[in-house]
BATI-354451 format. One record per atom (N, C-alpha, C): residue in one letter; x, y, z. Coordinates in pm, whole numbers, plus 50000, padded with zeros to 5 digits. Example, Ala and Ser with C-alpha at 12.3 -4.5 7.8 and 13.67 -1.06 7.14 Angstrom:
! BATI-354451
A513194943150780;A512304955050780;A513204967050780;S512854977550708;S513674989450714;S512905000350787;
//
This chain:
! BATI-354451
X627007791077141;X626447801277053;X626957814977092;X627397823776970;X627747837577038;X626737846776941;X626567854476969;X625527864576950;X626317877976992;X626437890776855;X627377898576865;X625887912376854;X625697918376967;X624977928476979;X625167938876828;X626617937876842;X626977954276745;X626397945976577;X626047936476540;X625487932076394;X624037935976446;X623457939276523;X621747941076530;X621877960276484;X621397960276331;X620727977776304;X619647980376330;X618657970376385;X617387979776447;X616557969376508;X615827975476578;X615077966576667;X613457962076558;X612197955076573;X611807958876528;X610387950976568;X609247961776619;X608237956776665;X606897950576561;X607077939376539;X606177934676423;X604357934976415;X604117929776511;X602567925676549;X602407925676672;X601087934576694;X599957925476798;X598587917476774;X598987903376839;X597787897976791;X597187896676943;X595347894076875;X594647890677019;X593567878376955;X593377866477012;X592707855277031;X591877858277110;X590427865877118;X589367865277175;X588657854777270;X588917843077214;X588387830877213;X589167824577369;X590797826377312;X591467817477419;X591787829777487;X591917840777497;X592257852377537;X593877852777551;X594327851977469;X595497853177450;X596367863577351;X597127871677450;X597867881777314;X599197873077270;X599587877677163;X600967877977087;X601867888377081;X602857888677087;X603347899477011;X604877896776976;X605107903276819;X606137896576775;X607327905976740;X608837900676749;X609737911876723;X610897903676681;X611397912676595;X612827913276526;X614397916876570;X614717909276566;X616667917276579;X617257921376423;X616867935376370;X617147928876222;X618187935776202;X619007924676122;X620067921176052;X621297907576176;X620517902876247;X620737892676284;X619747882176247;X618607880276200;X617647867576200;X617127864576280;X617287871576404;X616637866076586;X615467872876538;X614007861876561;X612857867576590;X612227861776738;X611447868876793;X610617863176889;X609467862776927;X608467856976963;X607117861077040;X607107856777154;X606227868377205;X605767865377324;X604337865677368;X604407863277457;X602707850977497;X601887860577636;X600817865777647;X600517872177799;X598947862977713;X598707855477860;X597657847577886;X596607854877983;X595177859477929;X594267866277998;X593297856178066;X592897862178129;X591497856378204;X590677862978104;X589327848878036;X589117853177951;X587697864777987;X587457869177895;X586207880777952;X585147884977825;X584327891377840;X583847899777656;X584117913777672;X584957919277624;X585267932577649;X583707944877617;X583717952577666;X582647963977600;X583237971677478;X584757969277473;X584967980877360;X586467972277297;X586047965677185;X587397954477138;X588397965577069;X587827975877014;X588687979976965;X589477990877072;X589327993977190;X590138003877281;X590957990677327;X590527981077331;X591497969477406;X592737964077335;X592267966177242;X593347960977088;X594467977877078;X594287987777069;X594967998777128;X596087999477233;X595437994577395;X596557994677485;X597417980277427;X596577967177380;X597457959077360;X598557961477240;X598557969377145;X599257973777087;X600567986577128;X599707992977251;X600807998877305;X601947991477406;X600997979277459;X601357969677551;X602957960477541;X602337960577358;X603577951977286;X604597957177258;X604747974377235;X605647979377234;X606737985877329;X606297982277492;X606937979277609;X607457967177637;X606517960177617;X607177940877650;X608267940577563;X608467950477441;X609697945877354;X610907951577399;X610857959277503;X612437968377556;X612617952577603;X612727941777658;X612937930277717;X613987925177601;X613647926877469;X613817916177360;X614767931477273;X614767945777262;X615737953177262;X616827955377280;X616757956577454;X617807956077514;X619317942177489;X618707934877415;X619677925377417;X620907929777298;X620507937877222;X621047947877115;X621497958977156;X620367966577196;X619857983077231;X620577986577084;X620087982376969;X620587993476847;X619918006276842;X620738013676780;X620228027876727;X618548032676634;X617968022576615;X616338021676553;X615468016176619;X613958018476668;X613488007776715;X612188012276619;X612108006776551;X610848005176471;X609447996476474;X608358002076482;X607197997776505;X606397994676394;X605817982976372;X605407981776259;X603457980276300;X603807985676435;X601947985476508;X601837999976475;X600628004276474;X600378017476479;X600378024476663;X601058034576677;X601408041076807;X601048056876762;X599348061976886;X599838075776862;X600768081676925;X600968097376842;X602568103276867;X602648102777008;X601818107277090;X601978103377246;X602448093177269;X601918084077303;X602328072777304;X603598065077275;X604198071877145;X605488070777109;X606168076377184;X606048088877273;X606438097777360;X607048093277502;X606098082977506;X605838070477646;X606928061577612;X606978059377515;X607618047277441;X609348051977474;X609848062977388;X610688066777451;X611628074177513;X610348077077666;X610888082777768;X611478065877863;X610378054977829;X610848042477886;X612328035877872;X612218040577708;X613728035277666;X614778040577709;X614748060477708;X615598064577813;X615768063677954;X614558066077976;X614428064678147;X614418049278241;X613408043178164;X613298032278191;X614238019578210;X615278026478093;X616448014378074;X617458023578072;X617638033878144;X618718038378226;X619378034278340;X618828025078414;X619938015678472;X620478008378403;X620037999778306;X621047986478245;X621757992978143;X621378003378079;X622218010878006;X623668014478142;X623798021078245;X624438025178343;X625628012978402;X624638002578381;X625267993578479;X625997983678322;X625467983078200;X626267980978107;X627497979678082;X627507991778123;X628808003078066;X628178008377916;X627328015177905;X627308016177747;X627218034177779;X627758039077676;X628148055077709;X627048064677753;X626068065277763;X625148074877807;X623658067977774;X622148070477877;X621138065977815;X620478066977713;X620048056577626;X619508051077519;X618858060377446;X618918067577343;X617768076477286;X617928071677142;X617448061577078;X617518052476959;X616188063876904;X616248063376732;X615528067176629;X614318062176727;X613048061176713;X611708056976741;X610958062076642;X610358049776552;X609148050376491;X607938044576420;X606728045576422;X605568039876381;X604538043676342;X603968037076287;X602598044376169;X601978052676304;X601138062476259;X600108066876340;X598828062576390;X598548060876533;X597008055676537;X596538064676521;X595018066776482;X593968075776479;X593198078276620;X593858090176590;X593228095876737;X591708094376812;X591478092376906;X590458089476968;X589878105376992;X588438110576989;X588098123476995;X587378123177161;X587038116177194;X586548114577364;X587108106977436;X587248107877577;X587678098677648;X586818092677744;X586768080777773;X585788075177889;X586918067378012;X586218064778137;X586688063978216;X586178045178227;X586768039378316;X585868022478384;X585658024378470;X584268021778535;X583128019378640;X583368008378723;X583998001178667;X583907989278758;X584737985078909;X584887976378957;X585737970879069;X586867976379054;X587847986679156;X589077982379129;X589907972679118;X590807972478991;X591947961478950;X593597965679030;X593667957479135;X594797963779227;X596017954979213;X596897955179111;X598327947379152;X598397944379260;X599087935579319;X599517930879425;X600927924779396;X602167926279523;X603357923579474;X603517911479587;X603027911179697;X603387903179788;X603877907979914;X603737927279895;X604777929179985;X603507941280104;X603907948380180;X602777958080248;X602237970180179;X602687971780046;X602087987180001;X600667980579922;X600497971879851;X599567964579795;X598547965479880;X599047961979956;X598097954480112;X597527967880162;X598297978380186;X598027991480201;X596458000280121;X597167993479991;X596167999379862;X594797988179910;X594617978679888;X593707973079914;X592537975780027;X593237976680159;X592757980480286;X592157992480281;X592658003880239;X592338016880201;X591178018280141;X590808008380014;X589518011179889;X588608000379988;X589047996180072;X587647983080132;X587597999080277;X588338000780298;X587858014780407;X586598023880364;X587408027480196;X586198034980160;X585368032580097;X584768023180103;X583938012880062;X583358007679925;X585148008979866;X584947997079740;X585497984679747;X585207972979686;X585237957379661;X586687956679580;X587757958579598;X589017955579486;X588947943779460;X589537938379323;X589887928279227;X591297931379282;X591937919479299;X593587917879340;X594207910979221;X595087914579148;X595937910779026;X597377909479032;X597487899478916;X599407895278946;X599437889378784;X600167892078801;X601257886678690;X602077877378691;X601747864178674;X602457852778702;X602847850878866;X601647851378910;X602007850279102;X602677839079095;X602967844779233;X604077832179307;X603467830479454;X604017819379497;X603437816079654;X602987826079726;X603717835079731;X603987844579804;X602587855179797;X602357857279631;X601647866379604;X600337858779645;X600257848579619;X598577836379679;X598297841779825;X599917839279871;X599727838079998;X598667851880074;X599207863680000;X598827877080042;X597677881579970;X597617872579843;X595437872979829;X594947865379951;X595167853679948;X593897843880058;X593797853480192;X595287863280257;X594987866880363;X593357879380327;X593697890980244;X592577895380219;X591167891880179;X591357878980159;X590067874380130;X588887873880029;X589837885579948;X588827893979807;X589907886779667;X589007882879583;X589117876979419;X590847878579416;X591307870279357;X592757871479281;X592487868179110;X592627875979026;X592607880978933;X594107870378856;X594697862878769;X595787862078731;X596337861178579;X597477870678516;X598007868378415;X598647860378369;X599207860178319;X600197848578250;X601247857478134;X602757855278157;X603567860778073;X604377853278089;X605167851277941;X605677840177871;X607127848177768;X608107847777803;X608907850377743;X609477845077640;X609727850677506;X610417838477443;X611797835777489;X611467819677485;X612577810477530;X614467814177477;X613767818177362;X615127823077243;X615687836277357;X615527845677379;X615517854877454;X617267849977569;X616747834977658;X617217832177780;X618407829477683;X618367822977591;X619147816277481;X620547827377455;X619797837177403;X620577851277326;X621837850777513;X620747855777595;X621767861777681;X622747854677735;X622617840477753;X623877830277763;X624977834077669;X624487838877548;X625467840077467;X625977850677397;X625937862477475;X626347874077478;X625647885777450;X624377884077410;X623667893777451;X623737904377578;X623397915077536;X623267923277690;X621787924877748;X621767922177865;X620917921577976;X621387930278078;X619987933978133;X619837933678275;X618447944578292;X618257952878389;X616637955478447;X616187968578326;X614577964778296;X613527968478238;X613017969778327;X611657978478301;X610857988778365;X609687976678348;X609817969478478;X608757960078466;X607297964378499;X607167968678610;X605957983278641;X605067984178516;X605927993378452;X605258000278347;X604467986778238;X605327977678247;X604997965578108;X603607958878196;X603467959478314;X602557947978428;X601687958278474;X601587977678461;X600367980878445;X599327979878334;X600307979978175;X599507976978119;X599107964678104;X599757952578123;X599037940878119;X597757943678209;X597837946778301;X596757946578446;X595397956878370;X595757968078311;X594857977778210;X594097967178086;X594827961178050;X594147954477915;X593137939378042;X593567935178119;X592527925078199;X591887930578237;X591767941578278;X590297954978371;X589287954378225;X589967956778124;X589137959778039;X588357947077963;X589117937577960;X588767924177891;X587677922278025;X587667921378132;X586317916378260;X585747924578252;X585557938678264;X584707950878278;X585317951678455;X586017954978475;X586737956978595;X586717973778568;X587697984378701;X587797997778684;X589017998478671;X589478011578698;X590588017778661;X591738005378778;X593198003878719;X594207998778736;X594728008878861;X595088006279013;X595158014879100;X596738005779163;X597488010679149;X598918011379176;X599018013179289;X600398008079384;X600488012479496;X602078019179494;X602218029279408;X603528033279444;X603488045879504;X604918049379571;X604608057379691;X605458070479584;X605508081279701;X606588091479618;X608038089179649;X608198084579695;X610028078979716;X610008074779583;X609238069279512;X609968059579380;X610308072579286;X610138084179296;X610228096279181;X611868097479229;X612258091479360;X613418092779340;X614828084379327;X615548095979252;X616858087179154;X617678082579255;X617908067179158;X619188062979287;X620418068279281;X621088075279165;X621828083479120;X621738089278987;X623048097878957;X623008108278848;X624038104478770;X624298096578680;X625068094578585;X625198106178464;X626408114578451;X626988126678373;X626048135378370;X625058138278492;X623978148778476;X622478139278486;X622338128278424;X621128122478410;X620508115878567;X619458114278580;X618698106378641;X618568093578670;X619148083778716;X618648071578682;X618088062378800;X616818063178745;X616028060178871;X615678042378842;X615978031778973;X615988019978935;X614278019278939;X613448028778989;X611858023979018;X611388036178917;X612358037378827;X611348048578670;X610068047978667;X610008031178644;X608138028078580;X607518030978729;X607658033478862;X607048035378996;X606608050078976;X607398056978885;X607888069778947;X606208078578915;X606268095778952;X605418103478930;X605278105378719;X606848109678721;X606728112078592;X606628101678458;X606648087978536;X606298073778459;X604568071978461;X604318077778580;X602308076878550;X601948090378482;X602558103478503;X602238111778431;X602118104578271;X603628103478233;X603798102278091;X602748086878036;X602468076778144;X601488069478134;X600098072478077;X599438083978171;X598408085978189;X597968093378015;X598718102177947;X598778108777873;X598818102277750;X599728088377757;X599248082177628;X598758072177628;X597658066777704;X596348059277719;X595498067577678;X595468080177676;X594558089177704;X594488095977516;X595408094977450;X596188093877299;X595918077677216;X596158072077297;X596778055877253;X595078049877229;X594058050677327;X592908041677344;X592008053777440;X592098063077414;X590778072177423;X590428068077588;X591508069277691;X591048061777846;X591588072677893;X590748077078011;X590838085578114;X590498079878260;X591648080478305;X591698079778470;X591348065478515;X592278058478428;X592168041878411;X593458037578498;X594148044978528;X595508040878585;X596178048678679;X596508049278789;X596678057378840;X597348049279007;X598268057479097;X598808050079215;X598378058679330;X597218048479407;X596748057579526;X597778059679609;X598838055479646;X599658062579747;X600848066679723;X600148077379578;X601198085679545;X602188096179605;X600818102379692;X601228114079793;X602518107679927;X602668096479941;X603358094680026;X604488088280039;X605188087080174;X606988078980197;X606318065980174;X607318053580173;X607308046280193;X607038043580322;X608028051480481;X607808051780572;X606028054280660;X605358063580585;X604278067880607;X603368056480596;X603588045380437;X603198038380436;X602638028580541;X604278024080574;X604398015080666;X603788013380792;X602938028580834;X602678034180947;X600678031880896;X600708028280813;X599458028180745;X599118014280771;X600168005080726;X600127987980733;X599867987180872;X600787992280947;X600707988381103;X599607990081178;X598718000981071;X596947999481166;X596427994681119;X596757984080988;X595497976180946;X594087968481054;X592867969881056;X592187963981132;X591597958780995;X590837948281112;X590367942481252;X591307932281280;X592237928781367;X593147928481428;X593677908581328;X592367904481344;X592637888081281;X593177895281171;X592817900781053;X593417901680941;X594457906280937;X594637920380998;X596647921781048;X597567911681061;X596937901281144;X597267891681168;X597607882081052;X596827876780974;X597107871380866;X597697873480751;X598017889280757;X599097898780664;X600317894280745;X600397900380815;X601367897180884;X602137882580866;X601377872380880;X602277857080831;X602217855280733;X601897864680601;X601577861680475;X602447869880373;X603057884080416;X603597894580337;X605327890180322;X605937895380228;X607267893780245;X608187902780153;X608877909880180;X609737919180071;X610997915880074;X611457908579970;X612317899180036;X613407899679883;X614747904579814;X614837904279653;X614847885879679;X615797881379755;X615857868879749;X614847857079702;X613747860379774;X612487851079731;X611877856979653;X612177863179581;X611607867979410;X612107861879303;X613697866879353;X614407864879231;X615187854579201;X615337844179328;X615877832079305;X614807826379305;X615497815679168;X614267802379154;X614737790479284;X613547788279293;X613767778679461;X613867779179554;X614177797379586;X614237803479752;X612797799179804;X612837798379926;X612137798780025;X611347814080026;X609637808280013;X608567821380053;X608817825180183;X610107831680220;X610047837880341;X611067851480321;X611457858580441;X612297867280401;X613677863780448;X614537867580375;X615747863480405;X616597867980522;X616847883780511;X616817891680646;X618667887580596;X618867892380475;X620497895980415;X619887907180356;X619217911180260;X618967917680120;X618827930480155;X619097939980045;X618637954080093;X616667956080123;X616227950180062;X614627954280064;X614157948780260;X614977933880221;X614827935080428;X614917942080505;X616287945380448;X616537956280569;X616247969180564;X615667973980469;X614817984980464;X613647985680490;X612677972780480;X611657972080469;X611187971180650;X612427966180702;X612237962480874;X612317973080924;X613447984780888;X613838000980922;X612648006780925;X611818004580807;X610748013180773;X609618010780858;X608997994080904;X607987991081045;X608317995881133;X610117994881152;X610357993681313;X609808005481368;X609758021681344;X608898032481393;X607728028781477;X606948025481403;X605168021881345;X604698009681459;X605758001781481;X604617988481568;X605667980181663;X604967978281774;X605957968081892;X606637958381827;X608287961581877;X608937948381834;X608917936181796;X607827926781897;X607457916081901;X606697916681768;X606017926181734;X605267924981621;X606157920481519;X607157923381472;X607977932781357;X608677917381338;X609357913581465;X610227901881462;X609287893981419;X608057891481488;X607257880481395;X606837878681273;X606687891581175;X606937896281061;X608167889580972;X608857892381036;X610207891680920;X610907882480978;X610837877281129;X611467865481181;X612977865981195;X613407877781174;X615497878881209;X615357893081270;X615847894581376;X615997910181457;X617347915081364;X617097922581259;X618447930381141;X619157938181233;X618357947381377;X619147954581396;X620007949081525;X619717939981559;X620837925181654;X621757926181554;X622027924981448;X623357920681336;X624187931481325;X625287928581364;X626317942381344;X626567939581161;X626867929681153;X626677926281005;X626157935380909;X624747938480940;X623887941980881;X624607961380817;X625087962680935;X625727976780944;X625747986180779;X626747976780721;X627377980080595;X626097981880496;X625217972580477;X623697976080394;X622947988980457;X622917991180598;X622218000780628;X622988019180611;X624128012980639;X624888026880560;X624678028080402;X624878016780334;X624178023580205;X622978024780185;X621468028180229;X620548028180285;X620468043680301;X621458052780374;X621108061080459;X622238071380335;X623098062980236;X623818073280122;X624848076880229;X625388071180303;X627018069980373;X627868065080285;X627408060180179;X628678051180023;X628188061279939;X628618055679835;X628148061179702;X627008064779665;X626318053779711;X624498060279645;X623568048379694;X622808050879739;X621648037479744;X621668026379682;X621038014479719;X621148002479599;X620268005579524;X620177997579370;X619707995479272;X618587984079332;X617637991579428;X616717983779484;X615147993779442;X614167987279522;X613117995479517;X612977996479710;X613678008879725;X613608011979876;X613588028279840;X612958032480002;X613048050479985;X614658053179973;X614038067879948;X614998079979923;X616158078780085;X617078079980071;X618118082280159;X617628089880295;X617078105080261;X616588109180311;X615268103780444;X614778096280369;X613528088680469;X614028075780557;X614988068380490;X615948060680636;X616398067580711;X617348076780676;X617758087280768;X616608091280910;X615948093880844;X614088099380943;X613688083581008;X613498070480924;X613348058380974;X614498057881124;X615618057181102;X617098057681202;X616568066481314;X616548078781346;X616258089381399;X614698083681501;X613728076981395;X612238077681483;X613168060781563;X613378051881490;X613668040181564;X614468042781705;X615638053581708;X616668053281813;X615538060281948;X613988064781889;X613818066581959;X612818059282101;X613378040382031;X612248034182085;X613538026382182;X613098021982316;X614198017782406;X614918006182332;X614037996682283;X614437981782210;X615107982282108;X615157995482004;X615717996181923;X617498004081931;X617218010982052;X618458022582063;X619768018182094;X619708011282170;X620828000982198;X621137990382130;X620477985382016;X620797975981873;X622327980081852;X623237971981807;X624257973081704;X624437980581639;X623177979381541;X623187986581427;X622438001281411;X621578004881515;X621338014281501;X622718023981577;X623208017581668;X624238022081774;X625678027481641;X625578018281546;X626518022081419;X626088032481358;X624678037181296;X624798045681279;X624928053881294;X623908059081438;X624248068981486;X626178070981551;X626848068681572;X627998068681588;X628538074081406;X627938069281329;X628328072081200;X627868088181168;X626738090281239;X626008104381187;X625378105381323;X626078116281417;X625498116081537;X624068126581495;X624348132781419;X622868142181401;X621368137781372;X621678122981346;X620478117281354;X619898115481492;X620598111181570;X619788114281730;X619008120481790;X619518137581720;X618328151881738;X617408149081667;X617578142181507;X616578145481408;X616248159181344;X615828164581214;X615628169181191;X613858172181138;X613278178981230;X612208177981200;X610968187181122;X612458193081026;X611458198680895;X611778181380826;X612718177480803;X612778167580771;X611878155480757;X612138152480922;X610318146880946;X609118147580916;X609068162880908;X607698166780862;X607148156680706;X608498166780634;X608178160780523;X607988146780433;X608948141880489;X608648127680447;X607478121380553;X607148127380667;X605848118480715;X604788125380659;X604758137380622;X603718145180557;X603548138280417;X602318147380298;X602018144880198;X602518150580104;X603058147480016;X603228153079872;X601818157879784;X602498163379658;X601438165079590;X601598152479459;X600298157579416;X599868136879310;X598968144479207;X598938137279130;X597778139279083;X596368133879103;X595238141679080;X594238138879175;X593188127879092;X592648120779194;X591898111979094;X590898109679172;X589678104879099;X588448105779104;X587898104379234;X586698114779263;X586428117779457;X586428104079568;X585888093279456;X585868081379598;X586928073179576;X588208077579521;X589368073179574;X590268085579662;X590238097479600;X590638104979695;X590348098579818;X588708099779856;X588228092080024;X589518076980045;X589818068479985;X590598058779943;X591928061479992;X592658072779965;X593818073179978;X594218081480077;X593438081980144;X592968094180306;X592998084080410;X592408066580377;X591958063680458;X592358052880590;X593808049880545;X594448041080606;X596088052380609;X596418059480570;X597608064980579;X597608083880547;
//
């Protein structure tokens, strides 16, 4: 089968449906002037909502993100909505398409990011906004910032709901260690979709974030759960590079200005205030990490610890092994980023391969630190904060004499001194936006 992108003139978002009963959404879309239609399927835990019609809102905004998936295989010049979207919201809609799918636009080859026609009836504006009372609803990825977020709201003494989106071992594994509810979605791609891209469709990364807060927003609301509490840090605001002037950040939907522009049309879209939001906004990734490493009471560290994994390998291959691979860039960033924070012995038992024993490893950690071209097309910090990771590690005996730290520094002897406005800042706090007083206490309280 071949499938010729340039015959698709517009994209086109048809319906959202919702099944109360089985709790199941729909949502349906067009390639038109090819005949490709598709639906797709997100399976809820079922619940009675307090307010069907604010829920039917985000799921309508919901559907018009899940469709950059079923877009992108075109990316024509129209994307038309046949749901009602307020103008905000449309706003959201596309800054995603530019921003959001500014890597696969990049990595394409297609001449500059995406800014297609966008348009759809108007929703009727909501005149108040209300907030949710309930449990926090906390994504969980499998990896230590989750774990971070979680630990933090049981510090300041709220009960989190832990949520996923089609978990995997991995993600089980890192509920049972916490011990508190796992929450789970269900998303279902159409099959036609896998079909198209065998056969020439264009693919590659969507702003999954953004599509899996709102799924996680519409289940808070279907249980009577609270606001959707993210664990992204401030490294994700930054770009992995600048294509002809632009931005293109591979963690967009992570970023500050992806929850800003979030927050604003929920707040337009379904009349919700302060439903969504990422407690460890203010901080590095590194800082993070320094947060994980004091998790108490010591058994549960413990059971994070044999349970967490940041690994692209065991994500993204079907059939890898729930462990970490200790090749990938997120390994070896993710090991850079403990090694500061906690005794060796710890770290190796963690991740189970000493990265910085591997001279191997060398070549990933220079692009890591922006010695190549630019960072990977990963979700790891800013250049800047390995750099500071390198610098605090050389300063532990076990680590200094490694291979690989011994490479870099030989590569950039100025990391040795460190720079410690540098330091400051990435171990220090950023600014966030502020959210409600007993999460502030929340995001104070482990990092």
């Amino acid at each position: 089968m071949d499938f010729d992108p340039a015959a698709v003139s517009a994209f086109r978002y048809l319906a959202a449906r919702f099944d109360p009963v089985a709790a199941v959404a729909e949502f349906d879309y067009e390639l038109g002037g090819s005949g490709e239609r598709f639906t797709e399927r997100v399976s809820f835990v079922s619940g009675t909502p307090a307010d069907p019609d604010r829920l039917q809102r985000v799921l309508d905004l919901l559907g018009a993100i899940l469709g950059l998936s079923y877009y992108k295989a075109a990316a024509p010049p129209r994307y038309e909505s046949r749901v009602p979207l307020a103008p905000v919201a449309l706003d959201y809609l596309r800054a995603a398409i530019r921003s959001g799918l500014a890597e696969f636009a990049y990595r394409a080859g297609l001449p500059g990011p995406l800014e297609p026609e966008v348009t759809a009836p108007g929703a009727e504006p909501y005149h108040e906004s209300v907030a949710l009372d309930g449990a926090p609803l906390v994504p969980i990825g499998g990896g230590k910032d989750s774990v971070v977020s979680v630990e933090s709201l049981r510090a300041a003494g709220l009960e989190p709901v832990q949520f996923s989106v089609n978990p995997n071992a991995i993600v089980e594994r890192v509920a049972a260690a916490a011990g508190l509810p796992l929450v789970a979605a269900r998303r279902r791609l159409d099959p036609r979709l896998l079909e198209l891209n065998a056969g020439g469709a264009l693919n590659g990364h969507v702003p999954v974030t953004a599509m899996n807060s709102l799924i996680a927003l519409a289940q808070s609301l279907l249980i009577g759960a609270g606001p959707v509490v993210m664990s992204n840090e401030s490294s994700a605001s930054d770009p992995t590079l600048t294509w002809n002037g632009f931005p293109v950040n591979h963690q967009w939907s992570k970023s500050l200005e992806a929850e800003l522009a979030l927050r604003d049309a929920l707040a337009a879209q379904a009349g919700l205030a302060d439903v969504s939001f990422s407690l460890l906004r203010p901080f590095s990734e590194l800082r993070i990490a320094g947060g994980y490493a004091r998790i108490s009471p010591p058994e549960r560290a413990a059971a994070y610890d044999a349970a967490i994994v940041s690994c692209n390998r065991a994500f993204r291959i079907r059939g890898a092994e729930p462990t970490w691979c200790g090749e990938c860039d997120k390994c070896r960033f993710v090991f850079l980023a403990l090694a500061p924070h906690m005794a060796p012995e710890r770290l190796l038992g963690i991740v189970g391969h000493d990265l910085f024993a591997d001279e191997a490893q060398l070549p990933g950690y220079r692009a890591l630190l922006g010695l190549g071209a630019h960072k990977p097309f990963e979700c790891v910090g800013e250049e800047a904060e390995s750099s500071v990771a390198v610098t605090l590690a050389s300063r532990i005996p076990r680590w200094a004499g490694s291979p690989v730290i011994r490479g870099l520094l030989a590569d950039a002897p100025e990391l040795g001194a460190g720079d410690a406005a540098q330091e400051a800042r990435i171990l220090g706090a950023s600014e966030a936006l502020p959210v409600p007083p007993r999460y502030e206490e929340a995001r104070r309280a482990l990092v």
